[in-house]
N, C-alpha and C positions, 0 to 999 in steps of 0.2 A: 504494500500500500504506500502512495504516496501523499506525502500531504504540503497542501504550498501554505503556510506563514508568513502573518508579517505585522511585524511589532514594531509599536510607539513608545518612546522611553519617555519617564518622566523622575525627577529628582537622580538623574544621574545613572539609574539603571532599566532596562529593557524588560518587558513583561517575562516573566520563567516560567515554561510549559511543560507539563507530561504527557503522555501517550502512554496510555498503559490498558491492559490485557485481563482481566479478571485481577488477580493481584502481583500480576508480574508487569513488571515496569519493562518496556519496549525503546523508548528515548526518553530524555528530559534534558534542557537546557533554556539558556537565551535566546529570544528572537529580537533580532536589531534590523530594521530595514525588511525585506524576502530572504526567505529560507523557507530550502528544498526537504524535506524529512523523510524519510525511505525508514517503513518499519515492514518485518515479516513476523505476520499472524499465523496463532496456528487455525485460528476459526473456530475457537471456542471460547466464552464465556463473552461476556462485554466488552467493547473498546469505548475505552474512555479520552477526549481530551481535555485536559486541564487546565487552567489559568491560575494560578496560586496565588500572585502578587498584584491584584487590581490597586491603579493610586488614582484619587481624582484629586486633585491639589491645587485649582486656579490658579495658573492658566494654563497648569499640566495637567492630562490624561494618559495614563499608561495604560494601553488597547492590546489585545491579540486579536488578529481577525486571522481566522479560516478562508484565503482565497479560490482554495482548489482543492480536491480530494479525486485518486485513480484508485481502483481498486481491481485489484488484478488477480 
């Protein structure tokens, strides 16, 4: 599976994502700008993605948007 990201930073740091699988964790990091994510499911239980650190702080927002999703 692919997934396109893209994060807005605000007080200094970029939104932190996971991607995770029932309770196995698949990826997690920063998104700064787009980013390409390539995870391999086994196609069982939930896929989850995560946002952890939402800031709204006028006249900063730190966003994660989901651009794109392949599932293959």
């Amino acid at each position: 599976m692919v997934l396109r990201l893209e994060g807005t930073p605000a007080k200094g740091e970029g939104p932190w994502a996971v991607v995770a699988e029932g309770d196995r964790v698949l990826w997690q990091g920063e998104v700064l700008g787009l980013k390409e994510v390539r995870v391999r499911t086994a196609g069982q239980g939930v896929l989850v993605l995560a946002f952890l650190n939402d800031l709204y702080a006028p006249p900063e927002d730190r966003n994660l948007f989901l651009r794109g999703l392949k599932v293959r």
